[in-house]
N, C-alpha and C positions, 0 to 999 in steps of 0.2 A: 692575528686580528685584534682594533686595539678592542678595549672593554670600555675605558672611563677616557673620559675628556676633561682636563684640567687648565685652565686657564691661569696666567701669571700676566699683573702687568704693573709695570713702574709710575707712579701717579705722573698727571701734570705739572708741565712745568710751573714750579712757586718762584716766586719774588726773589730769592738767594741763589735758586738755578740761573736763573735770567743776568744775574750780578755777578755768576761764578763762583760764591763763595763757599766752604762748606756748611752745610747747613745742618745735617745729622738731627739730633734730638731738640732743635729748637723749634718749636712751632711755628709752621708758616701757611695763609690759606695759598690757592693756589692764583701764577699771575692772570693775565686776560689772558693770555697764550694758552696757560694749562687749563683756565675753562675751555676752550673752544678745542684743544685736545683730547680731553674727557667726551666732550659734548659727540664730538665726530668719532672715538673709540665706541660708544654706546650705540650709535647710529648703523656703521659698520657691521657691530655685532650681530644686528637686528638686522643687517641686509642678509647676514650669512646664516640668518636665522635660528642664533643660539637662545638657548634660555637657560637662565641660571635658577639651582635651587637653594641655594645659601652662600654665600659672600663673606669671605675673610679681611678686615683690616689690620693695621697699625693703631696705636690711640693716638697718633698724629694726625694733626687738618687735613693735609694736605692730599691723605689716602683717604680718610673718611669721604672729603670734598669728591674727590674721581668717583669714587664708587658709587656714590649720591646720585654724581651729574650721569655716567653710565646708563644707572639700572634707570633716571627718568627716561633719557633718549631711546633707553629700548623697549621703556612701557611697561618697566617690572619694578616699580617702585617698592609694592610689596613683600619682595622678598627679603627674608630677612639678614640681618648686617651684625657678625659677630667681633667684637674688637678687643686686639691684644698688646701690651706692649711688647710680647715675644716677638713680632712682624716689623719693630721699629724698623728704620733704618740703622745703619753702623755707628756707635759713637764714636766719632772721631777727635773726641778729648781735647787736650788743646790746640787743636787744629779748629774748635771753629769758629765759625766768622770770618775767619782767611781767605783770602782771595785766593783760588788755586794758582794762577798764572803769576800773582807776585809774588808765591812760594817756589815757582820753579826755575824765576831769578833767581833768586835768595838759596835756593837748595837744589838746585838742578832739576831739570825735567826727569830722569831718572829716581830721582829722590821721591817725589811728589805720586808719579805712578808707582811704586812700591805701596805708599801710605794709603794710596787712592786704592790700589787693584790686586794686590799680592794678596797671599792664602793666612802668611800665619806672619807678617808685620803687624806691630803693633804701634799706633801713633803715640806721644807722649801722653803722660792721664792728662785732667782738666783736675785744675783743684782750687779752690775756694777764693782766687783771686780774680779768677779769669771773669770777663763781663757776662757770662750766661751762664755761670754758675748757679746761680742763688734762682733764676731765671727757669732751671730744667728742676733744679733737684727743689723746687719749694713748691712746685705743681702738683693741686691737687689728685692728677688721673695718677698720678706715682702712689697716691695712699692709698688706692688701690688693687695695686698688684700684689700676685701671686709670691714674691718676696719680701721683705723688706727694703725700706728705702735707701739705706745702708748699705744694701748688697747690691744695688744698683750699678752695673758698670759705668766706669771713670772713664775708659779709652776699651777698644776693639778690635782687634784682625778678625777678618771675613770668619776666619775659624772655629771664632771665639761669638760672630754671631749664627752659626751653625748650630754651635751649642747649646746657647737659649731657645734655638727656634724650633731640634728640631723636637721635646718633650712635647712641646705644642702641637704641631705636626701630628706627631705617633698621634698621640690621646686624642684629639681633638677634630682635627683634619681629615686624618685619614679614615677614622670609622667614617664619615661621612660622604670622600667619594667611593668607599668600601660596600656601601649600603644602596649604590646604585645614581647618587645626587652629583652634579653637574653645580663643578666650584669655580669661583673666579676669587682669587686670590689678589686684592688691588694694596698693594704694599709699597717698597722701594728699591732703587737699584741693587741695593747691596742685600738685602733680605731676599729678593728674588735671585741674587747670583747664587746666595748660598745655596738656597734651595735648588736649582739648578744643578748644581754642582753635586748634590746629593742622590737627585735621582738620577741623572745622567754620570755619572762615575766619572765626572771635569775631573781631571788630575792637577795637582798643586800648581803646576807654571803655566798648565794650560788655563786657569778660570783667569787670569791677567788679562787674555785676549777675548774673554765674554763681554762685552757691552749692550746693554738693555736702554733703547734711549726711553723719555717720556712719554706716556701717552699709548705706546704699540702693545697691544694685548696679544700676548705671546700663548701660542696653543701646543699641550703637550699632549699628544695621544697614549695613553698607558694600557700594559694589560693588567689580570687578575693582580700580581703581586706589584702593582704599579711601577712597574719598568718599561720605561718608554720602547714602542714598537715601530716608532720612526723619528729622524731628528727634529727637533722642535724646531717651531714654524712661528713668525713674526710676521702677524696680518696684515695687509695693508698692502699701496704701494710701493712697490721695491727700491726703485729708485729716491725715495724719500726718505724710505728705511734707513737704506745706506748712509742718504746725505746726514741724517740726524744720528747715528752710530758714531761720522764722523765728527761731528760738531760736538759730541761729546766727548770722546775719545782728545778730541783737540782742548778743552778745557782746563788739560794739566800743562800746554807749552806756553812755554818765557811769553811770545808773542801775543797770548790771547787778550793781555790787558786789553780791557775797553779804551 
């Protein structure tokens, strides 16, 4: 029987989803799409009658933004909104800004999903020439984290952001759905796989075939030791589901160029 109910959802579509490109640690709000995403995920929630008692971010817009537009639709503006950059998304170094579809010309579609969806690839680093360099690492929400700015990762496998996220997790997180509280965790594709991937015991070649599209607030049922006690479940229309799984999924082939 579960105990806790834990919510995961990947923000709205932003402005770089819409163009394809990687977007990772650059700041983007979100597009008119990912508002009216968020707007209808909030809506939803409140049809299904959830309530949340504390809210996790990224320090990125584009999670803060969903989470905002969410708890308005559902009439729970109040609750409070704790923000990490543990919850980024994946840096994906110098991969960004790239179009994924003109990478899978360029380096095969094969190539691309590796860098995109494998467990422990690692994209090339970003280093001090690339044009969002100066751009991520001269941001002031970086002088505030729990590292230093130095220690900041350059480039990431899913792995490698497991391991940032899951100290945050333990500590922070989990005492809280531990004590009884009902979290929605509004992050990013690759932040949510991790995590994913953690409670649910996703094996290395299987989390490749995990896709989280935008927008779908993903419900996991857990018991006392937070192990899920049914497969997790992606709210919403089914057949929409699907089409926007595919639509991302489709993202990394030669073809996608606009």
């Amino acid at each position: 029987m579960s105990k806790h109910k834990l919510f995961l959802l990947r923000h709205g579509e932003g402005a770089w989803n819409k163009e394809n490109r990687f977007c990772s640690w650059v700041d983007q709000k979100l597009s008119e799409n990912g508002v009216v995403e968020a707007q209808e995920c909030g809506r939803l929630l409140k049809e299904h009658g959830y309530k949340f008692d504390h809210v996790f971010t990224s320090i990125l817009s584009r999670s803060v933004q969903t989470a905002w537009l969410v708890l308005e639709a559902m009439g729970q503006e109040w609750v409070p909104v704790t923000k990490s950059w543990r919850l980024n998304e994946r840096h994906y170094g110098a991969l960004i800004g790239l179009n994924r579809a003109e990478m899978a010309q360029k380096h095969g579609e094969e190539q691309v999903k590796l860098w995109r969806r494998s467990y422990d690839i690692t994209p090339p680093p970003i280093d001090e020439s690339h044009p969002y360099f100066a751009e991520i690492y001269n941001d002031r929400r970086y002088k505030t984290c729990d590292v230093p700015k130095e220690k900041l990762p350059k480039t990431e496998s899913l792995k490698e952001v497991l391991e940032r996220l899951l100290p945050y997790w333990n500590d922070i997180i989990v005492p809280e759905i531990k004590s009884g509280q009902t979290v929605l965790i509004s992050a990013h594709g690759n932040s949510c796989r991790a995590l994913l991937k953690h409670l649910e015991g996703v094996s290395d070649t299987e989390i490749v075939n995990v896709t989280l599209p935008t927008g779908i607030p993903v419900l996991l049922e857990l018991d006392e030791d937070l192990r899920p006690v049914k497969p997790r479940e992606l709210l919403g229309d089914q057949a929409k589901i699907q089409a926007a799984i595919k639509k991302v999924e489709d993202q990394g082939k030669a073809n996608a160029v606009n």
